[in-house]
N, C-alpha and C positions, 0 to 999 in steps of 0.2 A: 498586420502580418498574416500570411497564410499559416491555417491552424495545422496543415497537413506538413509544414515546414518549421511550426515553433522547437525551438531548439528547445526552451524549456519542459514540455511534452515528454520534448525524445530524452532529456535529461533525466526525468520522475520517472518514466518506465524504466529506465538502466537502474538507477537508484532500487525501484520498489525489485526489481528483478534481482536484484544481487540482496538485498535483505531478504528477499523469499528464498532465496537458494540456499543462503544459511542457515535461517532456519531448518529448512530440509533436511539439509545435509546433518544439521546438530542432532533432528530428531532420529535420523536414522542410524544414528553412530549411538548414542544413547539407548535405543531403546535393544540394540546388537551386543552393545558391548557392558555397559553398563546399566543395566534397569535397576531403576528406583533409588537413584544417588540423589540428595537434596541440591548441592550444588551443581550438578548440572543438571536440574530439574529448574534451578532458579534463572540459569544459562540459558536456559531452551525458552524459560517463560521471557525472560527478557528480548532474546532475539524475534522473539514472536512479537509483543511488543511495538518491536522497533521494523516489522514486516509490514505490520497496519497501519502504524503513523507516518511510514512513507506511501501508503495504496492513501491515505486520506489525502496528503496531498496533494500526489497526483490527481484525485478525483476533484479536490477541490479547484484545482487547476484547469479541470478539463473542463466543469462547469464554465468556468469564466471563457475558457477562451474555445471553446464550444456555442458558444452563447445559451446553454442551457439554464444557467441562472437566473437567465430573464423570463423564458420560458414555463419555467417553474412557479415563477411570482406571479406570470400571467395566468396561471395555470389554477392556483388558489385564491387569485382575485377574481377570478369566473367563480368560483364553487362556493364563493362567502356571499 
């Protein structure tokens, strides 16, 4: 498949972009309206959380169908 056309790609970017936005959005409504509330301190840490375990798999995805994975392995089998 063309990596320029993987639906899955364009899938992880929508996903990590809409966890990123929430976050955003949680932190700046918190830190405006209510600074220093435990639960939504716990809120804000969670949607954080859930912003970088979607950027990981995006990333891990992009490895594979980038073919950077391979790249990589070739890359510390030279340097060993």
């Amino acid at each position: 498949m063309d990596r320029q056309q993987c639906h899955t790609c364009e899938m992880l970017k929508e996903y990590y972009a809409l966890k990123f936005n929430q976050f955003v959005l949680a932190g700046r409504y918190n830190s405006t309206s209510h600074p220093g509330q435990g639960a939504e301190e716990e809120e804000l840490i969670s949607l954080k959380d859930e912003a970088l375990e979607a950027l990981t798999a995006l990333m891990r995805h992009a490895k594979v169908c980038y073919g950077l994975e391979d790249v990589e392995n070739e890359v510390k089998g030279a340097a060993a």
